[in-house]
C-alpha positions in Angstrom: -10.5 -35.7 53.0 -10.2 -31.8 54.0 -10.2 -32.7 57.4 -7.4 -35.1 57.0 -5.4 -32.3 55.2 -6.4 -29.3 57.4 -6.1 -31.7 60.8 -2.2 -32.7 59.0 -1.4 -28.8 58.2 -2.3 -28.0 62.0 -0.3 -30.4 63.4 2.5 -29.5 61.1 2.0 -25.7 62.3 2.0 -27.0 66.0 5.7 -28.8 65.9 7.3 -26.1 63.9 5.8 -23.4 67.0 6.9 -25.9 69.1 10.6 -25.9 67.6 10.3 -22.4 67.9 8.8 -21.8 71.3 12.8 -22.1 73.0 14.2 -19.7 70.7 11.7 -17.1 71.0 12.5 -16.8 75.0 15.8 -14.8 73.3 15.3 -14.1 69.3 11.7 -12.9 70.3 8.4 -14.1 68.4 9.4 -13.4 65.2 13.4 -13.4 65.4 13.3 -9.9 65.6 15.8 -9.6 68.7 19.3 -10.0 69.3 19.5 -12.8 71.5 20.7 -11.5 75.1 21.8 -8.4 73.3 24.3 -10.4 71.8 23.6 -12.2 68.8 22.6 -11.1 65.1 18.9 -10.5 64.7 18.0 -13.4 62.4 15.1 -12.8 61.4 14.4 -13.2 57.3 18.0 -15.5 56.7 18.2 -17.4 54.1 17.4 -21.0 54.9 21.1 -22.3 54.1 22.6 -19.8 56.6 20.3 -20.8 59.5 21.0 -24.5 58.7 25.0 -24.0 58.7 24.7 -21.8 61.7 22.7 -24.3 63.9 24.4 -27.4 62.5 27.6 -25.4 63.4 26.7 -24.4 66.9 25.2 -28.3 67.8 28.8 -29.5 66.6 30.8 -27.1 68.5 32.3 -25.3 65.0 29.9 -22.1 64.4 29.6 -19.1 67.3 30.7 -16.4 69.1 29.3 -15.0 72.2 26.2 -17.2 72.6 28.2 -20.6 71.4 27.7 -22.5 74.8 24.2 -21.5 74.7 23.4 -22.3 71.5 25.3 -25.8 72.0 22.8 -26.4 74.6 20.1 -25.4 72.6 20.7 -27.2 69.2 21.5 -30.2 70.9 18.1 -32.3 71.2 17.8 -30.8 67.3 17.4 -33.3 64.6 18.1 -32.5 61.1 14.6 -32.3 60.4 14.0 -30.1 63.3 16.8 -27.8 61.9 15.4 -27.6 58.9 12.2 -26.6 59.9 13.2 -23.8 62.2 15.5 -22.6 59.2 12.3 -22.3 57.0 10.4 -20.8 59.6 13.2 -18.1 60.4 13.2 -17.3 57.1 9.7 -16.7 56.7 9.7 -14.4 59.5 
């Protein structure tokens, strides 16, 4: 049963740094950049913000500078996905 449970928690672990792996090219490894120079460093948001913000930017409604690249980005997101890379920016 520990197996199961530490095998699950890995996994888990793996998709969230796989969420994260495209964002970190700009935000940097722990979301402590501004994205191309441009962006708010967004590490440590609350969970809610991140959500509207990447909700926003995949519909077209939330951005500034970086909108058409965050459009891009956010696209292939599901809700789920968003979600989890909310949590994890918080966390950083």
């Amino acid at each position: 049963m520990k197996k199961i449970v530490l095998g699950t928690m890995i996994v888990a672990g793996s998709l969230m740094a796989a969420n994260w792996a495209p964002c970190a090219a700009c935000h940097g490894a722990k979301a402590e950049k501004k994205a191309l120079g441009k962006s708010h460093v967004i590490a440590g948001w609350p969970v809610e913000k991140t959500v509207a913000a990447l909700k926003g930017y995949k519909d077209g409604s939330y951005g500034g500078a970086m909108k058409g690249v965050m459009k891009g980005q956010t696209a292939r997101l599901s809700d789920a996905d968003i979600q989890d890379l909310a949590k994890q920016i918080a966390a950083f």
